[in-house]
N, C-alpha and C positions, 0 to 999 in steps of 0.2 A: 125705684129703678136705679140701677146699678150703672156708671159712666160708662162699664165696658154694655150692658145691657142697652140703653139709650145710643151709643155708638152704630152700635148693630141693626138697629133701630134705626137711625137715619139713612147707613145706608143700604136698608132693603127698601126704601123709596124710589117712588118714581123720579125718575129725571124725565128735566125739559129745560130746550139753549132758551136763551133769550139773550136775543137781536135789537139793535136799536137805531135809527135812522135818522137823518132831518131832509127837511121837503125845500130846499130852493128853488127860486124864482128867479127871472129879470123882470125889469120895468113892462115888459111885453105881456108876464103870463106863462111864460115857456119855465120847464122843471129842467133843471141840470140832474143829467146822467152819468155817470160813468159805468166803462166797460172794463169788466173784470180780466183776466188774464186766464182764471183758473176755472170757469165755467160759462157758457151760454148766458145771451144775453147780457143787458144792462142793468144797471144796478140805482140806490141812492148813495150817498155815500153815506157810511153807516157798518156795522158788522155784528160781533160778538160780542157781548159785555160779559166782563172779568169778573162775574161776583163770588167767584171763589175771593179773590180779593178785594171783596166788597165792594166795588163799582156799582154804582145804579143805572138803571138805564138813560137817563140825563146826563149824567158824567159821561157812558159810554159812548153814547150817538157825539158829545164834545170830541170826546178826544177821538176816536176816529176820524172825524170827521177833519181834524188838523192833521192826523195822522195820512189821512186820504187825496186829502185835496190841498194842506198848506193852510187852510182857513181855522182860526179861530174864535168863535163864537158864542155869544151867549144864544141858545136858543130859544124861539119863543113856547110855545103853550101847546101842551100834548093834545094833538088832532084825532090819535086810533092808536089802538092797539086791538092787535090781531090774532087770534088763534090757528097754530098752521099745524093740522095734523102732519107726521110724517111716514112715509114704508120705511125707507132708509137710513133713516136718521129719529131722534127722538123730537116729538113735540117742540114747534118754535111758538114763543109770543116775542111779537113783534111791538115793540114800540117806536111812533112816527112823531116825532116831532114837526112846528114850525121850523125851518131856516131861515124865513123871511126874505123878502128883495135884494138880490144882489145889486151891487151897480156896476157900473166898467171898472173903474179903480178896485172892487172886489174881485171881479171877472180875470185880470189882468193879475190879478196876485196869485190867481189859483196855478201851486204848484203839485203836480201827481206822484204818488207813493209807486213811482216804477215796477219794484217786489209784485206788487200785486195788479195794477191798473195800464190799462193798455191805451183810453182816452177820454177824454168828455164832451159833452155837447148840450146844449141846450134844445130842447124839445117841444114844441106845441101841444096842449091836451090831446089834441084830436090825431097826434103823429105817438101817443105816448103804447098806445097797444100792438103796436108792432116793435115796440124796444121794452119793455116789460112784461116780461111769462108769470101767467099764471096767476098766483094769488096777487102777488107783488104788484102787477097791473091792476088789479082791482081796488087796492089799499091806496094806492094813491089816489087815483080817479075816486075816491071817499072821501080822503082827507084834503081833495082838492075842494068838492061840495061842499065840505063843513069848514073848509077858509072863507069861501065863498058867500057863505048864507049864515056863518057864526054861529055854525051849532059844533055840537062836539063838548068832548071827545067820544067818539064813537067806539064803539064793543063790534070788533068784527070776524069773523071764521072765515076763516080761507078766502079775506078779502071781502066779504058780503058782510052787510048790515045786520046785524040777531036782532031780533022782536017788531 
């Protein structure tokens, strides 16, 4: 196969984004949200990972997430990744990181990427489905069970458990 032949070759592939998140907490149990500017609902903080320039989805869900909230972090241990069909868009897999326990002195440093974020808050499980649509709400409340009970990482479709 010929470089221009292989070329041609890669790109009549499918495309598919891939997203990547981390899941904080505080000492309570409550998830920090942020609210986007540029669409409905709330969010993790988290976005697009770059792997045209090689980013992985651990690097990505990093630096957003300093890039989002000011926080710098090492994150802990991949809880899900997610398969999000899309109409409008092409195929997301989502990868969900630990963020681990915030404490005040973390709390107190978080600064917001204005460009994009409008606020944040800390949220109770049980308050978490009325601030995340759709799959998104689902994915967490998975990767919240599987901190929970130490299983994981979980395989999931639109937010639900496969097998």
């Amino acid at each position: 196969m010929t470089s221009e032949n292989y070329a041609a070759y890669i790109a009549s592939l499918p495309r598919v984004l891939v997203g990547a998140a981390a899941l904080f907490r505080d000492a309570e149990g409550r998830v920090l949200l942020v609210e986007p500017n540029y669409r409905e609902g709330w969010a993790l903080p988290g976005g697009t990972v770059e792997s045209d320039d090689g980013e992985s989805p651990r690097r990505g869900a990093r630096r957003e997430t300093l890039e989002e909230i000011g926080l710098d972090r090492e994150l802990g241990r991949l809880l899900a990744v997610d398969w999000v069909p899309g109409t409008d868009r092409p195929p997301l897999v989502a990868y969900l990181y630990d963020g681990g326990v915030l404490d005040e002195d973390d709390l107190k440093a978080i600064r917001l990427q204005e460009e994009e974020l409008l606020s944040w808050r800390l949220v109770p499980r049980e308050d978490l489905p009325d601030h995340l649509l759709g799959s998104l709400g689902r994915r967490v409340l998975a990767a919240l069970d599987a901190l929970a009970d130490g299983s994981g990482p979980l395989e999931l479709e639109s937010g639900r458990p496969v097998g």
